[in-house]
Every structure is written in structure tokens, then in C-alpha cells.
C-alpha positions as CSV (number, residue, x, y, z in Angstrom):
1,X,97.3,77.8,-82.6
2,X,97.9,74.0,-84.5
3,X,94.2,74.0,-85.1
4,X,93.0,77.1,-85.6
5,X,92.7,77.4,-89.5
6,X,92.1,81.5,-89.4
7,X,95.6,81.6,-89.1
8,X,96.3,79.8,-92.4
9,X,100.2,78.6,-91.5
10,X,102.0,76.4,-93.5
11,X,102.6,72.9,-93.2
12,X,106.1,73.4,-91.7
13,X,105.3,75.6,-89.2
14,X,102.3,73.7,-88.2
15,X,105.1,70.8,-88.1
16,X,107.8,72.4,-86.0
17,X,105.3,74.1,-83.7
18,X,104.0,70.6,-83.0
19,X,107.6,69.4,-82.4
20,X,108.2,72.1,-80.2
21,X,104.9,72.5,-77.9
22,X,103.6,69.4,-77.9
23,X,106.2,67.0,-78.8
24,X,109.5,68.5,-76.4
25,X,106.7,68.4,-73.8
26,X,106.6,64.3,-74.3
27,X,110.0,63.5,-75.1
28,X,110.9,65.0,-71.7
29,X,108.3,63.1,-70.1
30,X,109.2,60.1,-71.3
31,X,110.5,58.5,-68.4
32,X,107.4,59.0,-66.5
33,X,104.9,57.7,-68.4
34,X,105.5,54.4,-67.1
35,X,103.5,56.0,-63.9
36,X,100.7,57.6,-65.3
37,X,97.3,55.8,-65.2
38,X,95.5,54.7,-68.2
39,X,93.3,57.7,-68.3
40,X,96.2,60.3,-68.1
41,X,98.1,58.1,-70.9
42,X,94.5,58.5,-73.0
43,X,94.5,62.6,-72.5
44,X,98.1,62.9,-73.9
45,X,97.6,60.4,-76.8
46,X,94.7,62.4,-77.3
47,X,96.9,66.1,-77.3
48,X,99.4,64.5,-79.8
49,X,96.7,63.2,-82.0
50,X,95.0,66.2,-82.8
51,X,98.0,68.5,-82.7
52,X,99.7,65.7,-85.6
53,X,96.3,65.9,-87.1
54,X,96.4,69.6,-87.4
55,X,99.6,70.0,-88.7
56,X,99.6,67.1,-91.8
57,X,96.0,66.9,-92.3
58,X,95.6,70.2,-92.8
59,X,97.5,70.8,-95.7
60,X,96.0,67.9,-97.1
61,X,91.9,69.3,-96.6
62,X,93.5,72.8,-97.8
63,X,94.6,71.6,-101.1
64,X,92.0,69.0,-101.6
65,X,89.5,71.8,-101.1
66,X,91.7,74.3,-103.6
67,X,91.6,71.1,-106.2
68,X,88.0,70.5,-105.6
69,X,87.4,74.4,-106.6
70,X,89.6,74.9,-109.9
71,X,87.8,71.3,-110.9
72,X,84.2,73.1,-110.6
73,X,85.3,76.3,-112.5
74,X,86.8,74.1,-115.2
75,X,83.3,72.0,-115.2
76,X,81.3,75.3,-115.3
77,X,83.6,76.7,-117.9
78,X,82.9,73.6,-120.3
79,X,79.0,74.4,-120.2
């Protein structure tokens, strides 16, 4: 879902899915991860990564792309 971009969700929701799938599932194992192994600790920094990623970065590409596209039509309308 966070990084599917067929889906075209918002910012917010991309925000407050990510808080709760990815980052309730953390916060309750906080207490653990003092006994995972390097590897495991790796894998969920990994998760959390992409899923913040997904959800901030997003937005960012989809209106840097939008930007990119009215600047082209404006450069091809001056011609």
C-alpha cells in the first residue's frame, strides 16, 4: 500500500498509515529490540525506511514532477 504509487493517496494518509502499520508495530516492540541480532535490527530499519520514504518523499517526487511539467508547457508556449 505505502509504496504503491497506482493508488495516488495523499500525504496524510500515507503518513498515518505508516504510523499505524508500521510504526504501532515498533513502538510495541520496543522493549525487545535490545535482543534482536544485528541482522534482524537491519531488516526493521530497513521496513521503516522505505515505508517513511513512501509516505514524505512521495509527495515531494509528485509535485516536483507536476512543477517540472507546467515549466515545459510554459517553455513550449513561449516558442
Amino acid at each position: 500500500i505505502l509504496s504503491n504509487k497506482k493508488w495516488s493517496l495523499n500525504q496524510n494518509t500515507l503518513r498515518n498509515l505508516y504510523k499505524s502499520l508500521v510504526g504501532s508495530i515498533l513502538d510495541y516492540s520496543f522493549p525487545c529490540l535490545n535482543s534482536f541480532s544485528e541482522n534482524n535490527i537491519k531488516k526493521l530499519q530497513a521496513i521503516q525506511n522505505t515505508a517513511v520514504r513512501s509516505s514524505y518523499i512521495y509527495y515531494i517526487l509528485t509535485y516536483s514532477e507536476g512543477a517540472l511539467a507546467r515549466y515545459r508547457k510554459q517553455i513550449n508556449k513561449n516558442k
